[in-house]
Backbone as numpy.savetxt, mean C-alpha at the origin, in Angstrom:
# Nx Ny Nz CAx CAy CAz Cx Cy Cz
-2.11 -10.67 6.07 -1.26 -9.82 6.91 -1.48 -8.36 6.54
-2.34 -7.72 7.37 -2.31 -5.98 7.13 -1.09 -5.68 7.80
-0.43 -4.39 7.26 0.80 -3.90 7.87 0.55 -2.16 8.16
0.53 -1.46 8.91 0.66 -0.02 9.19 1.79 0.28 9.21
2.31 0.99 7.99 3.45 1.82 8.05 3.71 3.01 8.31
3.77 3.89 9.18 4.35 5.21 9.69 4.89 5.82 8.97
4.41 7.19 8.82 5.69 8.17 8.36 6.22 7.30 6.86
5.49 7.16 6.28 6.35 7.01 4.84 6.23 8.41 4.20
5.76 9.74 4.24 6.15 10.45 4.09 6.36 11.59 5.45
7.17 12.56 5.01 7.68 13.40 6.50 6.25 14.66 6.37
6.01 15.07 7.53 5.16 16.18 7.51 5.35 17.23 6.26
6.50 17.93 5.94 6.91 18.64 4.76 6.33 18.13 3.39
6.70 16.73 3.49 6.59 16.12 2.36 5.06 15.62 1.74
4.26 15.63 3.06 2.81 15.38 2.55 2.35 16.67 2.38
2.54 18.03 3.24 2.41 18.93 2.84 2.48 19.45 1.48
3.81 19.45 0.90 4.21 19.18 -0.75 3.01 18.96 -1.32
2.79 17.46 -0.89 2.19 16.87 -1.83 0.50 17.26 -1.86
0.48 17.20 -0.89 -1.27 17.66 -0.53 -1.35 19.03 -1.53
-0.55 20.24 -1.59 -0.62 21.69 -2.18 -0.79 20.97 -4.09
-0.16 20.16 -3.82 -0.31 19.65 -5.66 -1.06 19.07 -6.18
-1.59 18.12 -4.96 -3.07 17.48 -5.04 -3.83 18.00 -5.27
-4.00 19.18 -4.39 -5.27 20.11 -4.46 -5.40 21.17 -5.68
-4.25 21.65 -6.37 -4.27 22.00 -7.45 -4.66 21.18 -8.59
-4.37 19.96 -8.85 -4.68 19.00 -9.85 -6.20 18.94 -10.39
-6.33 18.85 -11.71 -7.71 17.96 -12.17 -7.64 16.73 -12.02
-9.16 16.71 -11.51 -9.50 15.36 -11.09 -10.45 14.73 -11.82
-10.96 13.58 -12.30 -11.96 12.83 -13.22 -12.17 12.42 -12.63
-13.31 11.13 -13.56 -14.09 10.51 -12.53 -13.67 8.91 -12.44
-14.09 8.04 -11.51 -12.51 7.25 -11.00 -13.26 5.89 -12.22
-14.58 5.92 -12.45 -14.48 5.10 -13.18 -14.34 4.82 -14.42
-13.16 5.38 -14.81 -12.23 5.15 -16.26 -11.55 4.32 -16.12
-11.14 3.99 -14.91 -10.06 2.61 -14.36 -10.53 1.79 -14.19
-11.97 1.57 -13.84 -12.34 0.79 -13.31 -12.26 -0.76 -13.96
-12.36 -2.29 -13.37 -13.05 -2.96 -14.32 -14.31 -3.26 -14.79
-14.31 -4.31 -15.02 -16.09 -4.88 -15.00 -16.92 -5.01 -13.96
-15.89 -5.46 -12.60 -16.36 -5.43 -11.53 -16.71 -4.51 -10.74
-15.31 -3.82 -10.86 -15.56 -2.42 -9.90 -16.22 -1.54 -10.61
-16.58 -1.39 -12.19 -17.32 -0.34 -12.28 -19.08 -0.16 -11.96
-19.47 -1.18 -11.19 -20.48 -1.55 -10.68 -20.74 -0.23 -8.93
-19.68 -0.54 -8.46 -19.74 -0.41 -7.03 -18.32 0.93 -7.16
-17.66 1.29 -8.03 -16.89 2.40 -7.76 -17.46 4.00 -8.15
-17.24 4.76 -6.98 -17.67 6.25 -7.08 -16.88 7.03 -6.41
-15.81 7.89 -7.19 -14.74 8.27 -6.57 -14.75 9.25 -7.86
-13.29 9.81 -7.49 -12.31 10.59 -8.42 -11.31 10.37 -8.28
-10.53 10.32 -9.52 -8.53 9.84 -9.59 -7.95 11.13 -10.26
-6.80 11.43 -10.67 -5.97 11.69 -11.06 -5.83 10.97 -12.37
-6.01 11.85 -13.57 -5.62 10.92 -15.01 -4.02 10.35 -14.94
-3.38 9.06 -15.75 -2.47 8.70 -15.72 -1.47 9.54 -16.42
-2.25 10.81 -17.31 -0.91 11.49 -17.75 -0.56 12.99 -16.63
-1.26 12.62 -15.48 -1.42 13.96 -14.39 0.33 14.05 -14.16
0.63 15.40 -14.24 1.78 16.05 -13.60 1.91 15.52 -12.36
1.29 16.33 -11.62 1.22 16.17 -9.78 1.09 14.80 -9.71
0.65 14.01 -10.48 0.70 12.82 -9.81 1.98 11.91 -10.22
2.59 12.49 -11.39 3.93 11.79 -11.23 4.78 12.05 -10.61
4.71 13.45 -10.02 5.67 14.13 -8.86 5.68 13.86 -7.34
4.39 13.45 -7.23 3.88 12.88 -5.95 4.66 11.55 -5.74
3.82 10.65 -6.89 3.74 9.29 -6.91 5.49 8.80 -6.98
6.52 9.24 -7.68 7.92 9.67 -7.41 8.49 9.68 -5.91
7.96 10.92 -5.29 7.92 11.18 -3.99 7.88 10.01 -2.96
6.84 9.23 -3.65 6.22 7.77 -2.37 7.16 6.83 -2.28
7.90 6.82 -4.17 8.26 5.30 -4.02 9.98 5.71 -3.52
10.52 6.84 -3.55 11.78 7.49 -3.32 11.74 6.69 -1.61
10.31 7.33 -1.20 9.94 7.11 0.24 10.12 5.39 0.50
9.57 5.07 -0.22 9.42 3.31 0.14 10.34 3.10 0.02
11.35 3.28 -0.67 12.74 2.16 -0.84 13.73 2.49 -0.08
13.51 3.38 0.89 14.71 3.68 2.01 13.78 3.29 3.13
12.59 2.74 2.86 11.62 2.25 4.16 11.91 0.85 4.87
12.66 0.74 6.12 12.61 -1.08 6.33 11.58 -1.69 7.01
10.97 -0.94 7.40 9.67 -1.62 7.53 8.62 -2.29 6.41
8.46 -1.58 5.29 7.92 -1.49 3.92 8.90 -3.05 3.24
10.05 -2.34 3.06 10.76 -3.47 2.58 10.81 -4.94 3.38
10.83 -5.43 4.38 10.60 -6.24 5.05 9.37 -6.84 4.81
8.03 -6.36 5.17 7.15 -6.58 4.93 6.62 -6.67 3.68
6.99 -6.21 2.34 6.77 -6.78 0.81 7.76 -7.31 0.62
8.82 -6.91 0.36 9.84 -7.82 -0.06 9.37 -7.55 -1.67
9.39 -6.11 -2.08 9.13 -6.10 -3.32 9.80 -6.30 -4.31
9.35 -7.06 -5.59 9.76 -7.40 -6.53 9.26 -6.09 -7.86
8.21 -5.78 -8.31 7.77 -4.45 -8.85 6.78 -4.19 -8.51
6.29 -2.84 -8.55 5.94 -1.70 -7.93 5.57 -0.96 -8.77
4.03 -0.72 -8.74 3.50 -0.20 -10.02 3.41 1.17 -9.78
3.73 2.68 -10.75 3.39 4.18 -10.25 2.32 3.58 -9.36
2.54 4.50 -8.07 1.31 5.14 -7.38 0.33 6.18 -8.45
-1.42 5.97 -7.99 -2.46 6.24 -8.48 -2.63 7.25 -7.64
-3.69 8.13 -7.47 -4.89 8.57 -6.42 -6.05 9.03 -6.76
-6.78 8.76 -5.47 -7.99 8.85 -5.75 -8.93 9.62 -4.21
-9.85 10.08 -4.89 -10.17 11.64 -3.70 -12.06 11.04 -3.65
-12.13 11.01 -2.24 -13.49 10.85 -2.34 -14.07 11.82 -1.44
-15.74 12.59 -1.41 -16.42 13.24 -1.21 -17.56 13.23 -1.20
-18.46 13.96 -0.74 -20.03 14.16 -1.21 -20.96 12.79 -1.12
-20.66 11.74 -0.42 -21.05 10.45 -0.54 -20.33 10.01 -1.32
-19.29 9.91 -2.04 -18.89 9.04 -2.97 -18.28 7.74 -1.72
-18.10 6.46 -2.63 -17.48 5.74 -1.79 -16.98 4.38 -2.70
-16.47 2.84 -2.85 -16.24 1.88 -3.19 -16.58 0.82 -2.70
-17.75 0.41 -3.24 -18.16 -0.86 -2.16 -17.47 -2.11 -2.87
-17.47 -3.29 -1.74 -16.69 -4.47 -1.53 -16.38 -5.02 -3.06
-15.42 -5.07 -3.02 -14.46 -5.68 -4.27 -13.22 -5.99 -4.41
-12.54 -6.88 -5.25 -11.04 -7.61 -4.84 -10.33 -7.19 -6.24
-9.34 -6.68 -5.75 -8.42 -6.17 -7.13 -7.97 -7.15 -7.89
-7.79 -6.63 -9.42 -7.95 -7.38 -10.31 -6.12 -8.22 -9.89
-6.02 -9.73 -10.31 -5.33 -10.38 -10.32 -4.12 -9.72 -11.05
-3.63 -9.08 -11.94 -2.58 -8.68 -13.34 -2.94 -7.51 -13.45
-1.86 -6.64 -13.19 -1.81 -5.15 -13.89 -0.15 -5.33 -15.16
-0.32 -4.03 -15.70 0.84 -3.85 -16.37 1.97 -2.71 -15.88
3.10 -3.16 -16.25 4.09 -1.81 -15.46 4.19 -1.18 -16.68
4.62 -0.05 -16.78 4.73 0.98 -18.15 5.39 0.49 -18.46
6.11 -0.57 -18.95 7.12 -1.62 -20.23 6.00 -2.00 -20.60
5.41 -2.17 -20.31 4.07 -3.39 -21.05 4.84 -4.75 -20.13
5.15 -4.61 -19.04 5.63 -6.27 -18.45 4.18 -6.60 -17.50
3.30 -7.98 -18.07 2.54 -7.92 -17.07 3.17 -8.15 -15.25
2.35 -7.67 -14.43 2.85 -7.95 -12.97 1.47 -8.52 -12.52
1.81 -9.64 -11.42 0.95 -10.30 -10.49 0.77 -9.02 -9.16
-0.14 -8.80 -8.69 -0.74 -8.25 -7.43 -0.50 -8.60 -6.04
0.07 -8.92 -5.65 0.50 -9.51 -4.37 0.08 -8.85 -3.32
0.43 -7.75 -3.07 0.00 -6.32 -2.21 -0.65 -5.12 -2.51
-1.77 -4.49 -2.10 -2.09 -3.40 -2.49 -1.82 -2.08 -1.27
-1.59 -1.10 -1.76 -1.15 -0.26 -0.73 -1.92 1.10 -1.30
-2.26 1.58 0.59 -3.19 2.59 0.62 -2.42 3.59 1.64
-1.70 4.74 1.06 -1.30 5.97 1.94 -2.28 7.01 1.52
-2.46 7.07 3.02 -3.22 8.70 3.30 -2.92 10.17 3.45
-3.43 11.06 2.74 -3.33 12.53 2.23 -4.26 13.32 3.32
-5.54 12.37 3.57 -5.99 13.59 4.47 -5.70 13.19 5.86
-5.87 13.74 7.20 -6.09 13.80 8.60 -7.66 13.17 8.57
-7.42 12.52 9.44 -8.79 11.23 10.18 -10.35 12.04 10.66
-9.54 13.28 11.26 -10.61 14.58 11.66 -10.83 15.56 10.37
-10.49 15.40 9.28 -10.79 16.67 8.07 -11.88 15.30 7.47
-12.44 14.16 7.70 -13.45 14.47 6.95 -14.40 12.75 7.73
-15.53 12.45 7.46 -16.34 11.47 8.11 -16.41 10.70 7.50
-16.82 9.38 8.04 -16.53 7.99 7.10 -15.48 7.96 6.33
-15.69 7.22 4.92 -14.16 7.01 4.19 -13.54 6.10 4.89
-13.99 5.29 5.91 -12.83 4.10 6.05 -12.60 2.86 5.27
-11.52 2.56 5.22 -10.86 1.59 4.54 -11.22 0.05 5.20
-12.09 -0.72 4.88 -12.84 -2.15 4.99 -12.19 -2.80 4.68
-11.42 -3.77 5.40 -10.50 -4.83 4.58 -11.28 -6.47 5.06
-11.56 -7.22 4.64 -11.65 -8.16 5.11 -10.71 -9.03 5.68
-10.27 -10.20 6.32 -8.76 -11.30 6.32 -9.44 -12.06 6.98
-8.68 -12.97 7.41 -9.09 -14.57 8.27 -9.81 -14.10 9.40
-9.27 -13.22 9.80 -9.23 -12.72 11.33 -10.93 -12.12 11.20
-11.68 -11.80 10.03 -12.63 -10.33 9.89 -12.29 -9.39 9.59
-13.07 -8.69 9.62 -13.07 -7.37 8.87 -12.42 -6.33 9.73
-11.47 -5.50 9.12 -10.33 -4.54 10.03 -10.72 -2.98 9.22
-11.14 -1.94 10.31 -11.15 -0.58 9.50 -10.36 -0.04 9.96
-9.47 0.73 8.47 -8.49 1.14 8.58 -8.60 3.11 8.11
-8.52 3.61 8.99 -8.06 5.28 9.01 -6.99 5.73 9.46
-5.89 6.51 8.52 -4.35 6.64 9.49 -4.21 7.70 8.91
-3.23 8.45 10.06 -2.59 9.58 9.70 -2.08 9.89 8.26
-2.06 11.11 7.75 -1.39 11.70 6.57 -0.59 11.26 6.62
-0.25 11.11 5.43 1.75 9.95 5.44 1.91 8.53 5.46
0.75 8.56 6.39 0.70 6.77 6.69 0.45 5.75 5.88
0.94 4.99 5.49 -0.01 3.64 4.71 0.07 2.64 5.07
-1.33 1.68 4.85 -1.42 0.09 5.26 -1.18 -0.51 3.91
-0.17 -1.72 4.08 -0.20 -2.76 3.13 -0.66 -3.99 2.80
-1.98 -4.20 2.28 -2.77 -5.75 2.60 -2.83 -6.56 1.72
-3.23 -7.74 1.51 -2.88 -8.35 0.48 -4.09 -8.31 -0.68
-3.76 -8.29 -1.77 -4.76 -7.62 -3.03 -5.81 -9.11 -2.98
-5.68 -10.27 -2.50 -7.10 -10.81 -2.83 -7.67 -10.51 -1.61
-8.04 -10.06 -0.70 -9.29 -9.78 0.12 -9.85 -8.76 -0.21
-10.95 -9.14 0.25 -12.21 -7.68 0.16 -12.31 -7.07 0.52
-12.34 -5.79 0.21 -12.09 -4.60 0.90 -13.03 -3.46 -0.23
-13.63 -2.58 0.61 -14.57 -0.89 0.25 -13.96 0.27 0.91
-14.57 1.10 0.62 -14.26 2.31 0.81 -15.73 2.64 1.33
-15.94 3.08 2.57 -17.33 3.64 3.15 -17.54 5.04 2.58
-18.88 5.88 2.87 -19.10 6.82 2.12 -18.25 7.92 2.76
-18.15 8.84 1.94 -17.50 10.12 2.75 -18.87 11.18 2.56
-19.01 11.45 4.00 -20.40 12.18 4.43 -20.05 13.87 4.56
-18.89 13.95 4.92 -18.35 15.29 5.25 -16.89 15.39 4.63
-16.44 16.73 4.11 -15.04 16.82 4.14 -14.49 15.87 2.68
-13.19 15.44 2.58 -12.77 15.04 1.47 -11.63 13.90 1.91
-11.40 13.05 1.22 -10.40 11.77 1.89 -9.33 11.96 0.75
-8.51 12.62 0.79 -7.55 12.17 -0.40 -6.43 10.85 -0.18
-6.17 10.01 -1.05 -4.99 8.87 -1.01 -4.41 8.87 -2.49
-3.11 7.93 -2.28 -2.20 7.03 -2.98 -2.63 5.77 -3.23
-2.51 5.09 -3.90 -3.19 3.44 -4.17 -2.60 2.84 -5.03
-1.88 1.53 -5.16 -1.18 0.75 -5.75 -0.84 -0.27 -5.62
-0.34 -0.89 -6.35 -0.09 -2.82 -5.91 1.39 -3.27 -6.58
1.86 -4.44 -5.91 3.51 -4.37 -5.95 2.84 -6.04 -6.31
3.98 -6.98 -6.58 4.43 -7.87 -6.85 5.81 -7.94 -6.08
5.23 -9.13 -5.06 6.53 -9.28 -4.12 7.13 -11.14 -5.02
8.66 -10.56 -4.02 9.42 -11.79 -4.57 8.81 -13.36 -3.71
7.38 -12.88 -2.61 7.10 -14.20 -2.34 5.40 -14.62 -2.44
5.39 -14.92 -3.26 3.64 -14.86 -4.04 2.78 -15.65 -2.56
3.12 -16.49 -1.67 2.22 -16.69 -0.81 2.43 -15.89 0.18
0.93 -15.40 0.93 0.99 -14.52 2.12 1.30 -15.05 2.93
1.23 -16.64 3.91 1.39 -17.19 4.84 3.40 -17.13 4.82
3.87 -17.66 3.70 5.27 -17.50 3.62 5.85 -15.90 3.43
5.39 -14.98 3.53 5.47 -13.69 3.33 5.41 -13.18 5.04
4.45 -13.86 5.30 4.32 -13.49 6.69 5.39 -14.18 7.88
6.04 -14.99 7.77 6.93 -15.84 8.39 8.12 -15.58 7.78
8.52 -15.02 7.00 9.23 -14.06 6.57 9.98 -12.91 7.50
8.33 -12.19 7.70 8.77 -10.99 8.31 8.63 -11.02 9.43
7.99 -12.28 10.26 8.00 -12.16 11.17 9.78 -12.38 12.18
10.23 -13.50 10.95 12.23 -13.87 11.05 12.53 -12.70 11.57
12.16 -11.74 10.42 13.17 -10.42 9.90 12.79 -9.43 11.23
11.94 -9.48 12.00 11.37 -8.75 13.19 12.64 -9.12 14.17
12.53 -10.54 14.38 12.97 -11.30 15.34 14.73 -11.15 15.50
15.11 -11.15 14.22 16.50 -10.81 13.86 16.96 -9.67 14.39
15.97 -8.23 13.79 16.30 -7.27 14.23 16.43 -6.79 15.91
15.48 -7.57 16.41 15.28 -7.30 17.80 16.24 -8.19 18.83
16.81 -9.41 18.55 17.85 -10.14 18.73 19.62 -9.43 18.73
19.23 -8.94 17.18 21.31 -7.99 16.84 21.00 -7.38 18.05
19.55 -6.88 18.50 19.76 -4.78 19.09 20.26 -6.05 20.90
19.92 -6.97 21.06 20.07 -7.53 22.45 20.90 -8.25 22.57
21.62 -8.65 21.94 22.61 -9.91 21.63 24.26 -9.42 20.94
23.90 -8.57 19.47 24.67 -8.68 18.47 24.34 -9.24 17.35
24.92 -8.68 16.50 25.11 -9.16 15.33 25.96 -10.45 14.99
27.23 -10.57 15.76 27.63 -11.60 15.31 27.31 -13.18 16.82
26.36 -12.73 17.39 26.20 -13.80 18.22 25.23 -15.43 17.36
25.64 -16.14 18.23 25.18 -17.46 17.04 24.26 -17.84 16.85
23.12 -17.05 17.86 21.62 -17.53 17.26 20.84 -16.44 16.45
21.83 -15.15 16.28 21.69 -14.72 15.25 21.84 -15.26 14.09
23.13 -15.26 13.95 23.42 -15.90 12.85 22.98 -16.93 12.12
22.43 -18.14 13.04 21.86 -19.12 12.63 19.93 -18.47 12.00
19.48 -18.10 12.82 18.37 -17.24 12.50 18.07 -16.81 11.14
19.62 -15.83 11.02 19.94 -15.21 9.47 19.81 -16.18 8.37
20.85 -16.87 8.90 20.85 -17.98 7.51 19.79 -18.61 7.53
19.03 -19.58 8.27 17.23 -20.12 8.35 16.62 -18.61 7.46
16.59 -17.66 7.27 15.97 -16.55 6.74 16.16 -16.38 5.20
17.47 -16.92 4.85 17.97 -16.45 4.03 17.87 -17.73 2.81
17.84 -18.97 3.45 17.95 -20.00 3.00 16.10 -20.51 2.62
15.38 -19.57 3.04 13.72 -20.05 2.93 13.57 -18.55 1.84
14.40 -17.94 1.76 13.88 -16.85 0.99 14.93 -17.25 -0.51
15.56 -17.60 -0.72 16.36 -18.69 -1.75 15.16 -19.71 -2.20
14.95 -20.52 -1.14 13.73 -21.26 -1.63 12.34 -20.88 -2.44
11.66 -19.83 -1.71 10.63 -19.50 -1.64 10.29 -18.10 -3.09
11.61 -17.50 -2.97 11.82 -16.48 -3.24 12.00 -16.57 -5.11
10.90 -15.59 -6.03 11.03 -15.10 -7.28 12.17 -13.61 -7.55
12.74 -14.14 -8.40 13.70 -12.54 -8.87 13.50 -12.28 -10.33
């Protein structure tokens, strides 16, 4: 399930962030890398003790948790700092699947469930740089507005094409949702769609809402890690 989320940050607010971006030192991205990706990764990040990027990365998740679209669709359980990473000059990431286990700054390991990619630059400030995801369906390229981010699930394959012109700046990170399968993640949100669009025609307290709710609530009890 890829998801396009809108506006997770406001024009002002990528603005902000873009002016701090662009001030920041940047390294080279494969210090993060693993075994795998340091094969096929050519980029630049933001070191983990970067200022701007904890002020940013702050900024996103302030953004995500008043997001119901975001929330609906992860159903997050933790949420690792947002990263970033700036590509240029040909740099690019060819096909590779994020590593299974990261750590949250407790030292608590977290499972990967979702990885999420918001965009810093405009689609027209620079060429190539699209986002390759693979899924059931094939392969989906993804370029979105500043602000915007897609949320896909961390085992498919997915690159980063070259950037030929101009500069791609992003956010990048992976959550651990409270429902480790995507198919039940996805039937999930598809309830939580259906609900919402039902209260706005019906009500809230009409009975196939309600019944709806509870079928929602009672598979996410089931299904559902806390």
């Amino acid at each position: 399930m890829l998801i396009a989320i809108p506006d997770v940050l406001t024009p002002a607010q990528t603005a902000e962030a873009r002016a701090l971006l662009e001030a920041a030192d940047w390294v080279d991205g494969r210090v993060t890398a693993g075994h795998q990706g340091a094969h096929v990764k050519n980029n630049r990040q933001l070191p983990q003790n970067s200022e701007a990027g904890r002020i940013v990365g702050e900024m996103i998740l302030r953004a995500l948790s008043n997001n119901p679209l975001f929330m609906s669709a992860a159903l997050p359980l933790h949420v690792l700092p947002p990263t970033f990473n700036r590509y240029e000059g040909g740099e690019a990431f060819g096909n590779h699947v994020d590593g299974a286990m990261r750590f949250l700054p407790n030292g608590q390991r977290m499972r990967t469930d979702l990885s999420c990619t918001l965009f810093f630059s405009e689609p027209d400030e620079y060429e190539g740089g699209e986002l390759i995801i693979d899924d059931v369906f094939g392969s989906k390229s993804v370029k979105l507005p500043a602000g915007h981010m897609i949320l896909y699930p961390s085992s498919s394959v997915h690159q980063v094409t070259p950037v030929t012109k101009g500069a791609r700046v992003s956010s990048f990170f992976w959550l651990q949702s409270m429902i480790r399968d995507n198919a039940q993640r996805a039937l999930l949100f598809d309830m939580d769609v259906a609900i919402q669009r039902l209260t706005g025609e019906v009500g809230a307290t009409n009975p196939s809402v309600v019944q709806l709710t509870g079928a929602y609530h009672n598979l996410l009890r089931m299904w559902g890690e806390v």
